[in-house]
N, C-alpha and C positions, 0 to 999 in steps of 0.2 A: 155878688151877694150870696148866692147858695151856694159857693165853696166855703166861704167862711162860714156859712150857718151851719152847715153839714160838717166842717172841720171842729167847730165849736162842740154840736153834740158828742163828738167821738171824744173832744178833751176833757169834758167835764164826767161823761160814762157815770157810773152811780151817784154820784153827787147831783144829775140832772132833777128838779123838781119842778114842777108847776106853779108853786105856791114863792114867792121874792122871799121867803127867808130859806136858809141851809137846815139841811138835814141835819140831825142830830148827831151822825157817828162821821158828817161831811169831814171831807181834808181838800187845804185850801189848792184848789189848781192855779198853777202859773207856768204852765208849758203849754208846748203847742200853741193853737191860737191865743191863748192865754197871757204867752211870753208880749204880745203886740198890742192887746187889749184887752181891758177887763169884762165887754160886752159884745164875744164877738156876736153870739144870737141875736144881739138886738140888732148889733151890726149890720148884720147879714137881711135881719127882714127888712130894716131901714134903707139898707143899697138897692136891693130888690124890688120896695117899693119904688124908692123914687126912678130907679131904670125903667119898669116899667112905662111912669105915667110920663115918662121921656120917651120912651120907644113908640108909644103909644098916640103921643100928642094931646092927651086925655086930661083936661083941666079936674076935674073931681077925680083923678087917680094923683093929681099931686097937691090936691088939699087935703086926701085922704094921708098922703104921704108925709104931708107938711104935722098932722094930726098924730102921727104913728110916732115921728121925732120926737114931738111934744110928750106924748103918754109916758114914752119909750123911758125918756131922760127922767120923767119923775119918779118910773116904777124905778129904776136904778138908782135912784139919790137912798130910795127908801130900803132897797137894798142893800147899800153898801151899810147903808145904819146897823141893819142886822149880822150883815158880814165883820163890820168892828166888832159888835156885840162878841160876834166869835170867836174870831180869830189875832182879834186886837193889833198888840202895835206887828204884828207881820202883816195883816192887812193893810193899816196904815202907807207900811214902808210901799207896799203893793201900790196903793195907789199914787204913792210920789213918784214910783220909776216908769207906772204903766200909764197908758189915758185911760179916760173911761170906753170910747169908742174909736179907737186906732188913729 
């Protein structure tokens, strides 16, 4: 999970924002982790959590985990709303060749 999370930051590089919609001057990434997934970040916290509360044996680290999938997936749906917004039918095609989560 934090290879891809860390692979992700480095692909997205100034396009990275905190806020689920794109920057204004964003250009749409689809390489590197990108080429595999549309989310590897969320990916990457989502693998992470749930290894952990596996490694762990920790029942409230895989409800938490179970919770993070859940957030994860809706802050993405709301994303990709604004990533159409953007960048239209290339995003579109984007998401027919890529998954959302590898």
């Amino acid at each position: 999970g934090a290879a891809i999370l860390v692979a992700g930051f480095v692909n997205l590089g100034e396009n990275l924002t905190p806020l689920p919609k794109p920057r204004e001057n964003a250009q749409l990434t689809t390489s590197g982790m990108y080429k595999y997934m549309r989310h590897p970040l969320y990916t990457g916290l989502i693998l992470g959590s749930l290894g952990l509360s596996i490694l762990t044996s920790d029942i409230s680290r895989g409800v938490f985990a179970l919770g993070l999938v859940i957030l994860l997936n809706f802050k993405a749906e709301f994303e990709e709303k604004e990533l159409v917004n953007k960048f239209g039918e290339d995003y579109l095609k984007y998401q027919e060749a890529v998954k959302r989560f590898g």
